[in-house]
N, C-alpha and C positions, 0 to 999 in steps of 0.2 A: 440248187446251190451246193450240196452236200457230194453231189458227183464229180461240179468243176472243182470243188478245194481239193475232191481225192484226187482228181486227175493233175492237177496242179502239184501235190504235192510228189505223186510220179516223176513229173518232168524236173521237181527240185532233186531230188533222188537222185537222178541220171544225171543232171548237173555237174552234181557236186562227188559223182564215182567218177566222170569222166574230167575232171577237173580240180579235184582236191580240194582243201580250206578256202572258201573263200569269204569275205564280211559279208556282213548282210545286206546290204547295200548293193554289192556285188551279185548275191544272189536275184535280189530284186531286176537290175539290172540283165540278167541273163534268162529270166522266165517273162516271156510277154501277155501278163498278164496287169491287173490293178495291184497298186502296191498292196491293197489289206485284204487282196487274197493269198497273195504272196505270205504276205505272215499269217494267215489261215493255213497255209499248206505247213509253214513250218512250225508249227504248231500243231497240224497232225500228225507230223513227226517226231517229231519233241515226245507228243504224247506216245505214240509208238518204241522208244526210246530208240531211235534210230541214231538221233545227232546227237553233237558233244561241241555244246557252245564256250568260246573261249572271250574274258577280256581282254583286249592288249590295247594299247595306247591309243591306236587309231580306229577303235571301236570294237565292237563284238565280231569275233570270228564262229566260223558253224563246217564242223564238217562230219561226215558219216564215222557212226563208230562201228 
């Protein structure tokens, strides 16, 4: 399990350089994978301190910092 969240969190990485801020919602939408590996992957990044989550009205934004 420990290989697909890293390898997931890969493909959020590459996502979101080749695509800028998007929700999180957005993100989930765009990695095809389960939704709660998707927040596993962002969550390895988080812990990485890769992203830089934002509130705004229509939910949490996430993009690389």
């Amino acid at each position: 399990m420990i290989d697909e969240i890293g390898r997931i969190a890969g493909e959020i990485w590459q996502l979101l350089n080749e695509r800028g801020e998007l929700s999180i919602s957005g993100v989930v939408s765009g990695i095809q994978a389960s939704q709660s590996t998707v927040y596993m992957g962002l969550g390895w990044l988080a812990r990485e301190n890769k992203l830089e989550f934002t509130k705004k009205s229509k939910g949490v934004f996430v993009k690389l910092k």
